[in-house]
N, C-alpha and C positions, 0 to 999 in steps of 0.2 A: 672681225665678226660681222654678220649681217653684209658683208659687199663692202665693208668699210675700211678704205687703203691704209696701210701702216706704213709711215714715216719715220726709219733712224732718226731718236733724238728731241722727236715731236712730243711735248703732252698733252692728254687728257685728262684735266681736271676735272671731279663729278662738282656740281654748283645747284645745292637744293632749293633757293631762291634768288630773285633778280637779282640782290644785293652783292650775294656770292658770284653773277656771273659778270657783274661790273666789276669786281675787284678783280678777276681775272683778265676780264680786259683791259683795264687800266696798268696793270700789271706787266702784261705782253707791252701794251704802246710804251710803256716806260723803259724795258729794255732794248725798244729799238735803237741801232746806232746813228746816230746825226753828226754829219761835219760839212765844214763850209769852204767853199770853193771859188771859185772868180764869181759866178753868177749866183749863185744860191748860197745865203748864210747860213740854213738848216737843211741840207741835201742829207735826205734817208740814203745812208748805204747798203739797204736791204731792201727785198718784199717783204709784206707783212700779210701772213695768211690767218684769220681767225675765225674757228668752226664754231658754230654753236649745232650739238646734236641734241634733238628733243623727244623724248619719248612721251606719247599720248595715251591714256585709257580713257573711259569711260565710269564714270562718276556715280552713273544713273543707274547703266544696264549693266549685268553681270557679263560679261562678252569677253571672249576671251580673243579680240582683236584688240591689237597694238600698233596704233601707228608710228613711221619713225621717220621722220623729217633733219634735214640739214640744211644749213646758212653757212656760205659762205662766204666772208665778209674779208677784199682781198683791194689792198692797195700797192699799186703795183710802182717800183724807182724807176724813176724817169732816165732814158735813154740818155748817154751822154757822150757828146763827139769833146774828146781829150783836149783839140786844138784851144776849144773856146773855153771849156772849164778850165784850163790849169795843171790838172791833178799831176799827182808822179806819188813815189811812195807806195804808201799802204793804199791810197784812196783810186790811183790809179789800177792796182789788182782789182781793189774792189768794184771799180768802174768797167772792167773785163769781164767781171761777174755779171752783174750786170744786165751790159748789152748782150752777152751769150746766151743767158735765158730769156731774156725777149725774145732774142733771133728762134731759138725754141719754142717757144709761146705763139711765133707768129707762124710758123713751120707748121704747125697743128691746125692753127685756124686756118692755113691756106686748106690742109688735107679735108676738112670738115667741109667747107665750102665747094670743094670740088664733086661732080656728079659721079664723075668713075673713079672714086679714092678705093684703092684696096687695103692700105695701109694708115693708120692714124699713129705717128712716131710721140704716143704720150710718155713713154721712157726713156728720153734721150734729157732729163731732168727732172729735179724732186717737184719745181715748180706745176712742171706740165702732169703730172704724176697727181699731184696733189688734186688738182682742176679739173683732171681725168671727167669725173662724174657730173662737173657743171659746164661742160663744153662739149653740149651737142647730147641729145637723149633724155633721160627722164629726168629734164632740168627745167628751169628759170632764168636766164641770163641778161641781164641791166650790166651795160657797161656803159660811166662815163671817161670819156677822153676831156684827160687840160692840154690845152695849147696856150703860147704864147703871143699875142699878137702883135707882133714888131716884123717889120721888116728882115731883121738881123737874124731874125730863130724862123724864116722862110722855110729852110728845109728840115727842122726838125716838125714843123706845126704841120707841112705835108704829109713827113712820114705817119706822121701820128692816126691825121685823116683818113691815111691810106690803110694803115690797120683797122681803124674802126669801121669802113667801108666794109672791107672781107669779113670781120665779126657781123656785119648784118647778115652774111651769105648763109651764117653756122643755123641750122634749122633745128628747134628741139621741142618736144612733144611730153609735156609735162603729167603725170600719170602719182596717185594716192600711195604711196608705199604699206600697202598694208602687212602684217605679219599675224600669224596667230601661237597665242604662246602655249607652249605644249605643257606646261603645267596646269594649266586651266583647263585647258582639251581634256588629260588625262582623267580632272575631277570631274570634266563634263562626261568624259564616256565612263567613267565609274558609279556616277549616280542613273545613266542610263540603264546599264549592264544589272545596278541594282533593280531601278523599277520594272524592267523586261521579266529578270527573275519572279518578283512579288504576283506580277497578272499570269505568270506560266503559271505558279503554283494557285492562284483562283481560281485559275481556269481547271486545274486537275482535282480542284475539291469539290466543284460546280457540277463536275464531270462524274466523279463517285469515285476518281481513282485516288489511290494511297501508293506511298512508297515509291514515286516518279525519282529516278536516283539521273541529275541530269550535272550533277559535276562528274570530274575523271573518278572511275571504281578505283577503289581501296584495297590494298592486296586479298584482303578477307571476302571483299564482296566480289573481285576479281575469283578465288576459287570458288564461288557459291555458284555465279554464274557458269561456271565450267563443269559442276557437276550438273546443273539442271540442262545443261547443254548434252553433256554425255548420257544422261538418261533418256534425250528426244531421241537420238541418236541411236540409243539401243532400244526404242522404243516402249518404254517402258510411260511414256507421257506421246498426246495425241499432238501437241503444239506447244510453242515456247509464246509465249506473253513477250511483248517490248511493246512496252509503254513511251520510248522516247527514245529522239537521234542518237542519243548517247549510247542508250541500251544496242539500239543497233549496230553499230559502231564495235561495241566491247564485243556483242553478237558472233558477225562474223572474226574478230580476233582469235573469239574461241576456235569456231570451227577450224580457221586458219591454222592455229597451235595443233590442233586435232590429226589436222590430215598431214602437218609436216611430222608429229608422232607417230603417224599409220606405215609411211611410207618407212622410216626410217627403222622402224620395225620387222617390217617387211623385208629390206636389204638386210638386216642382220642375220634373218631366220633362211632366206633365199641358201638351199646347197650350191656348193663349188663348183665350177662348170668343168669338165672334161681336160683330162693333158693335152696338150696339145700332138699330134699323131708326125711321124717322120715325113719327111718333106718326099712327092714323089719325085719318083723316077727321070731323068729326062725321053723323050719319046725317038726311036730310033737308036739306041745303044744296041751293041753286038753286033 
């Protein structure tokens, strides 16, 4: 709903104060997976993506704007070349995992970066999928890079660089998500539609007039008007009175019923045209 990507598997918890949305977060960091490797004794084997969606009213003004703001709050596993870490096993899949959705991750920020992109590949993963909306457009994007400064992690603390380089190139243009909520609308144009009514009818007391019938006619008042209609008609009256749009409206319906009555009256009573006579001669026989 609202523009907002659905993820298999992902949830949304509602969290009516901070307390409930710390426990949620603390919650998630807890089920992250951790295991340790040649280099790292707590290596995350996962991303960790956490949303916070907020919706805003006004307190003050009766307004039927709602604003709707998101945070994403997105810590990303660090790249890892197999040789140096170790891994084999489960940790090894999971280090495939991995580096493939980086490789994904960065396939997008190249697209973003570039002047003639025609394509942005945000579905070639749930990650890039997810980020969709904070990478590049009606976003905010803070991204810190860790490197390592050793000699020895040269060419991961490059790569690193080198990514964060092209995430400078992603250009986004951040813009108030406003929405207006159509329950409120509806009570707004309902108390309008009322007060319009109120000043029509002053205005037709102010005026001397009585009996302004300006909702839809009623089957009763629907035949009333059809016979004062067929008495203009047969003139039996000099002018029909319409007091109002409405009136006008049901007005010509009448007439309209009137003269699809006339006509089809008329075809019934119309005598039968002629047999048709023997076909002539052809010209030149004998």
């Amino acid at each position: 709903a609202r523009g907002n990507i659905q993820v298999r598997g992902l949830s949304m918890p509602v969290a009516g104060t901070e307390e409930e949305a710390l426990h949620v977060f603390f919650e998630g960091d807890t089920n992250r997976h951790v295991a340790e490797h040649a280099l790292n004794k707590g290596s995350t084997r996962s991303h960790v993506v956490f949303t916070i969606y907020v919706e805003s009213r006004s307190r003050v003004e009766s307004s039927e704007k709602v604003i709707f703001s998101k945070l994403h709050l997105v810590d990303l596993a660090g790249s890892e070349r197999v040789k140096k870490t170790g891994t084999d096993g489960v940790m090894l899949k999971e280090a495939t995992y991995i580096n493939k959705s980086l490789t994904f991750l960065e396939q997008v920020v190249v697209a973003l970066g570039s002047k003639n992109r025609e394509h942005v590949p945000y579905r070639q993963s749930k990650l890039t999928h997810m980020l969709k909306d904070s990478l590049g457009g009606n976003c905010k994007t803070t991204m810190i890079s860790n490197i390592w400064p050793e000699a020895k992690m040269i060419e991961e603390t490059t790569s690193t660089l080198r990514f964060a380089t092209r995430m400078m190139r992603v250009t986004n243009e951040a813009t108030v998500n406003v929405h207006l909520d159509p329950q409120l609308l509806l009570r707004k144009y309902e108390r309008q539609i009322k007060d319009l009514k109120q000043e029509l009818a002053m205005y037709d007391t102010l005026a001397g007039r009585s009996r302004v019938q300006r909702e839809e006619y009623t089957p009763d008042e629907q035949r009333e008007l059809e016979a004062r209609v067929q008495r203009y008609v047969d003139g039996e009256v000099e002018a029909l009175e319409v007091p109002s749009l409405r009136a006008v409206h049901e007005t010509f319906a009448c007439f309209k019923r009137l003269l699809q009555q006339a006509r089809s009256d008329l075809s019934q009573r119309a005598p039968p045209g002629p047999p048709p006579g023997p076909p002539p001669a052809d010209a030149g026989d004998g």
